[in-house]
N, C-alpha and C positions, 0 to 999 in steps of 0.2 A: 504494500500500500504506500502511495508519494501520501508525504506528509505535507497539510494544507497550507502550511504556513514554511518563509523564506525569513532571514533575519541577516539583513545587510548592513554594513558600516561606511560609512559616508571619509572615503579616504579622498585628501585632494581634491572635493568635487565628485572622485568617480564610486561610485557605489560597490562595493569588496563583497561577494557572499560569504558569510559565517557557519550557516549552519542551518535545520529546520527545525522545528517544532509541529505537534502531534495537537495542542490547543493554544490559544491566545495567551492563557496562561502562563502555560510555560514557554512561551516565547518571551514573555515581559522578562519572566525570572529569569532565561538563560542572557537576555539583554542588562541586565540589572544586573549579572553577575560579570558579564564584557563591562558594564561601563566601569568596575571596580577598579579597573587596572587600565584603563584607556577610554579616556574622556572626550568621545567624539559624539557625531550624530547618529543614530540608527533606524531602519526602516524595516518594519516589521510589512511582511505581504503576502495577502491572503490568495492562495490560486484558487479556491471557489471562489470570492466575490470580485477579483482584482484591486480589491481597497488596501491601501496604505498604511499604516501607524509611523507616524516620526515622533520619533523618541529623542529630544533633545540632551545634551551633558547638561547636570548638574552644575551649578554655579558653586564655587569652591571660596567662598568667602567664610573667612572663621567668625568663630562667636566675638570673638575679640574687635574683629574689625573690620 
């Protein structure tokens, strides 16, 4: 079974594929576990609907300041 979901990283402009996901779920989670270590853009994409998720990096500003 192709897994419904594509989870892209936004290098450069060009879009890098990562990896799939089985639900939306664990697409966020395995994105949320990429941006831990590399703080980029990412695009989660669904081949049933053709719909999108851009997942933006976290803004890394401390409590401090």
């Amino acid at each position: 079974m192709i897994a419904p979901f594509d989870i892209f990283k936004d290098k450069e402009g060009t879009l890098m594929w990562c990896g799939t996901a089985m639900t939306l779920d664990e697409a966020k989670a395995k994105v949320r576990a990429m941006a831990a270590t590399e703080k980029t853009e990412y695009v989660i994409f669904s081949q049933k609907s053709g719909n999108r998720l851009v997942i933006q990096p976290e803004n890394e500003k401390s409590a401090a300041g």
